[in-house]
C-alpha positions as CSV (number, residue, x, y, z in Angstrom):
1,X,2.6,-3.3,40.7
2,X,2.1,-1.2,37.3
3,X,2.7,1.6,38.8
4,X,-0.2,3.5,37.3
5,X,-1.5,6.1,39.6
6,X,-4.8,5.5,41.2
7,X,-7.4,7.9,43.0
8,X,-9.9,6.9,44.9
9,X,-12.3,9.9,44.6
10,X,-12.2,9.2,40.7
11,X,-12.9,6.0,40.4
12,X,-16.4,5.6,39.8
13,X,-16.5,8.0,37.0
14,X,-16.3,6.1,33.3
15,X,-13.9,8.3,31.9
16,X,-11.2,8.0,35.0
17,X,-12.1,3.9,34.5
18,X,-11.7,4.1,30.5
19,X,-8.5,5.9,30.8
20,X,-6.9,3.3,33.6
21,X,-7.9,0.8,32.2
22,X,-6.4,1.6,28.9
23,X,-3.0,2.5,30.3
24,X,-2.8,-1.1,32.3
25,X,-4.0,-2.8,28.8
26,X,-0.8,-0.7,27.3
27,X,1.4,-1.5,30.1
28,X,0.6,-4.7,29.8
29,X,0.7,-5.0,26.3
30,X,4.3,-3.3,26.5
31,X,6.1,-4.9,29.3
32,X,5.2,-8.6,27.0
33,X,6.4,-7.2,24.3
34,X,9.9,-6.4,25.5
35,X,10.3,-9.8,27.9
36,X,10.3,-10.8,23.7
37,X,6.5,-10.7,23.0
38,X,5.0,-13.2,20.2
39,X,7.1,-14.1,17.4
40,X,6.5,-12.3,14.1
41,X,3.9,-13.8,11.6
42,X,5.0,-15.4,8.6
43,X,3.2,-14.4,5.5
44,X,1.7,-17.1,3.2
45,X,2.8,-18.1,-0.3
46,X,-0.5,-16.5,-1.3
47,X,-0.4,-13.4,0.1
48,X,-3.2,-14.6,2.4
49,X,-3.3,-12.9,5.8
């Protein structure tokens, strides 16, 4: 479905699991962003964030 590559023989290893899951996070993250994402914050009067 995300289309990230996957190999078996790798998968137990922290580093292959790290990296995956950080590129589905960014896929994710991406593919929200452009069906239009969440709308811009507006800044307060105060300059409070």
């Amino acid at each position: 479905m995300a289309g990230i590559p996957f190999s078996q023989s790798q998968a137990h290893s922290a580093l292959y699991g790290a990296t995956r899951t950080a590129e589905l996070f960014c896929t994710i993250v991406n593919r929200w962003r452009n069906l239009g994402g969440w709308p811009p914050t507006l800044a307060s009067k105060s300059g409070d964030f």
